[in-house]
C-alpha positions in Angstrom: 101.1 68.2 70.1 100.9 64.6 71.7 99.2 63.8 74.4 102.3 63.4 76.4 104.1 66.8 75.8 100.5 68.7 76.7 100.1 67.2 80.5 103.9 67.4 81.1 104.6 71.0 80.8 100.4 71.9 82.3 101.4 69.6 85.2 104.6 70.9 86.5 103.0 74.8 86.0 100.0 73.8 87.8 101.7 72.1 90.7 104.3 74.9 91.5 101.8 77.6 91.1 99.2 75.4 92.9 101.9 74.6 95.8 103.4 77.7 96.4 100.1 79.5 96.6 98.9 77.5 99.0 101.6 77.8 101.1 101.9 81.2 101.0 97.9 81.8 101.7 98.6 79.0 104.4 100.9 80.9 106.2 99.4 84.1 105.7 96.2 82.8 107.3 98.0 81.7 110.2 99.4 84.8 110.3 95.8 87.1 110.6 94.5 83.7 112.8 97.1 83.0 115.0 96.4 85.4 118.4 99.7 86.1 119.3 100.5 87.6 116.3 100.5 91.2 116.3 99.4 91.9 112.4 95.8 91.9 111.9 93.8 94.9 110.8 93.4 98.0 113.6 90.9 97.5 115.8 90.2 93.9 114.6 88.2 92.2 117.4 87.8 88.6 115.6 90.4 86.1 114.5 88.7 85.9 111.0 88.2 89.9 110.1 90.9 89.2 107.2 92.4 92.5 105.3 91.7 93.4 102.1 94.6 91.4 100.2 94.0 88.2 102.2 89.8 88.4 100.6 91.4 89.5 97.3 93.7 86.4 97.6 91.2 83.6 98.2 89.2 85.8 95.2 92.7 85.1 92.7 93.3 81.6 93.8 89.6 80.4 93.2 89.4 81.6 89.6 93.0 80.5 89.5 91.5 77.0 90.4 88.9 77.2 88.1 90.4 78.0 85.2 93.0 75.1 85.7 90.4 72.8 86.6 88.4 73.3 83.3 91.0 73.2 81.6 92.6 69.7 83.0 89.4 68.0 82.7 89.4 68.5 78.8 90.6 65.5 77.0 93.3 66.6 75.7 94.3 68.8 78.2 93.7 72.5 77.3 96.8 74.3 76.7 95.3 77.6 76.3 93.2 77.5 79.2 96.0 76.4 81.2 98.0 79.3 79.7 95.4 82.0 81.4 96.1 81.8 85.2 98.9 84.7 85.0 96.6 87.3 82.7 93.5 86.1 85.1 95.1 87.7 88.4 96.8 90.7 86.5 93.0 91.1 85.3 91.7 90.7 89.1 93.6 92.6 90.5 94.2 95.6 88.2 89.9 95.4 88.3 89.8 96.0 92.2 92.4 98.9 91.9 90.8 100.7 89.0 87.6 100.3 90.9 89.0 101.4 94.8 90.5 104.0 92.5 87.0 105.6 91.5 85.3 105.1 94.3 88.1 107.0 96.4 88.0 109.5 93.8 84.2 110.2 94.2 84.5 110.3 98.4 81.9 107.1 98.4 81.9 106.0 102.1 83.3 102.2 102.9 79.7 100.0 103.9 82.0 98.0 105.5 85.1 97.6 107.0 88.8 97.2 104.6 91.1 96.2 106.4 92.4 99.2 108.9 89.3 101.6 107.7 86.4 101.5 109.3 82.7 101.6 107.5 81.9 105.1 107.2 85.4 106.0 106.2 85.8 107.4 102.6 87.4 104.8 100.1 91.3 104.9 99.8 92.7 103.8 96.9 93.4 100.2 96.5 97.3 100.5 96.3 97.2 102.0 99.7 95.5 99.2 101.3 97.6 96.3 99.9 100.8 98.4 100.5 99.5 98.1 104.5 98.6 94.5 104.0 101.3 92.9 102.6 104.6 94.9 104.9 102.3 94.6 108.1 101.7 90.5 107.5 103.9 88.8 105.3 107.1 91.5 106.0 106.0 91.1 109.3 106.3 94.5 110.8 102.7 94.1 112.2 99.8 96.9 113.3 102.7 99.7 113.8 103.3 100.1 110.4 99.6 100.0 109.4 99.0 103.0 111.7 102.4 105.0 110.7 101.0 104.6 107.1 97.6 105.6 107.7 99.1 108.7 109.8 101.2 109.3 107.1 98.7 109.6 104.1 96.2 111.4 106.0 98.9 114.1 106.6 100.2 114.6 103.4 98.7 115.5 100.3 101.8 115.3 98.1 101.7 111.6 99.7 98.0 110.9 98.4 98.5 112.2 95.0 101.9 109.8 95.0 99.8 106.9 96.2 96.9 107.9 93.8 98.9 107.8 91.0 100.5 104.3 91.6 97.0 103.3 91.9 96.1 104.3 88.6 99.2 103.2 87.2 99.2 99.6 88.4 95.4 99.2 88.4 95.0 100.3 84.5 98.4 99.1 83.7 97.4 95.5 84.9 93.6 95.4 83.2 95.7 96.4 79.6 98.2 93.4 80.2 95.7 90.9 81.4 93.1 92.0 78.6 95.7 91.7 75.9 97.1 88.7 76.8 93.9 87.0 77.4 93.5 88.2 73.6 96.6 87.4 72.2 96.2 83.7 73.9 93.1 83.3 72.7 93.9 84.3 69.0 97.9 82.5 68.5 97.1 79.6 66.4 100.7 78.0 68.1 99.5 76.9 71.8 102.8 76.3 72.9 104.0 79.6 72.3 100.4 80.7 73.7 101.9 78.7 77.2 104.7 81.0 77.1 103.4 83.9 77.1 100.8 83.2 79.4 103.2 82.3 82.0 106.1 84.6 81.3 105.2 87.7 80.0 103.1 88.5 83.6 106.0 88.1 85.7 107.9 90.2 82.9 105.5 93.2 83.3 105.5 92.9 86.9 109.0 93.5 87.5 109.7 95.9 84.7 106.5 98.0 87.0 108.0 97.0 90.0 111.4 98.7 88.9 110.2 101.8 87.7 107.7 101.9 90.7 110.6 101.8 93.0 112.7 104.5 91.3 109.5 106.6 91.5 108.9 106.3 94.9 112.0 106.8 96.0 112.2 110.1 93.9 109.2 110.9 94.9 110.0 110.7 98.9 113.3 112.4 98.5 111.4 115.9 97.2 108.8 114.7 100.1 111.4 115.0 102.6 113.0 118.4 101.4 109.8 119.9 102.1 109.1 118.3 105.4 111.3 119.0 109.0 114.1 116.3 109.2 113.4 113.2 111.1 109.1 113.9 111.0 108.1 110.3 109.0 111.2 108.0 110.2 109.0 105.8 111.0 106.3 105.9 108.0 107.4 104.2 104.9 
């Protein structure tokens, strides 16, 4: 592959993943910084006590960085490195969820605060935490929601195992895909085809998850709310 056809398609990826996630983290971080904005952690005294997601997102968008870096500066430009970003986060992320996951499972105690959760407060699985995160700050429906969910998995054990599993199931599900694709990228003698995998087959798995997750939920709340009085969660997700 010529020169030319490498830094074309590794410079268009690189600057809409590397625009969009900046503005995204941008506006988030005005979000948590801005003091009129109702969304921060509970019982969040400082302007910079980010949640959980927001320290996981700087985390994704650094390595993020540094694998495209490394890979620009290489004359020619890498194509498989470049190829990694997608496979990196589902790694990053699936890692923190498996690990939440075991410590929750063990009752370890938090030695600091995450998010909502005090230190001193046993470890709840990762999902839960980004679930809280992400609907109270970027769907905007602020500390209400994270104290309706809290309430609600703390009072429901059909709730815990529900969240528990979804846990398991993105944080193992997303190490497998980011491990084999980091393999298969690393191994494809054809780098362009390498690109496309590395940059399509994440968002693939993600929705394909993100479908079934939704059908399980729901079904999962409907048996939930046969087996609870009428009306008790309306607020709780």
């Amino acid at each position: 592959m010529s020169d030319g056809l490498t830094i074309s398609p590794l410079s268009v990826a690189s600057a809409i993943l590397g625009t969009t996630t900046l503005f995204s983290l941008g506006m988030r971080t005005w979000r948590l910084f801005k003091p009129t904005w109702n969304c921060r952690p509970l019982k969040s005294e400082s302007r910079w006590n980010f949640d959980f997601f927001h320290w996981n997102y700087l985390l994704g968008f650094v390595l993020v960085t540094i694998t495209i870096v490394i890979g620009m500066v290489e004359d020619p430009p890498s194509v498989r490195m470049n190829s990694l970003p997608l496979s990196i986060l589902l790694v990053q992320v699936g890692f923190t969820l498996v690990i939440a996951g075991i410590l929750a499972k063990l009752g370890v105690r938090q030695p600091f605060k995450v998010s909502s959760l005090p230190a001193g407060e046993v470890f709840r699985p990762g999902i839960l935490v980004i679930i809280e995160d992400v609907v109270a700050v970027d769907g905007a429906r602020d500390k209400a929601y994270r104290a309706a969910l809290l309430t609600r998995y703390a009072a429901s054990v059909r709730f815990q195992r529900l969240i528990e599993a979804l846990n398991w199931s993105w944080g193992l599900g997303g190490c497998l895909m980011g491990v084999l694709l980091i393999a298969v990228i690393s191994t494809v003698r054809d780098q362009t085809f390498a690109f496309g995998l590395g940059w399509v087959i994440p968002w693939i798995w993600a929705g394909v998850w993100a479908v079934i997750t939704t059908y399980w939920v729901k079904s999962a709340l409907r048996e939930k709310k046969r087996s609870w009085p009428e009306g008790r969660w309306t607020n709780a997700v």
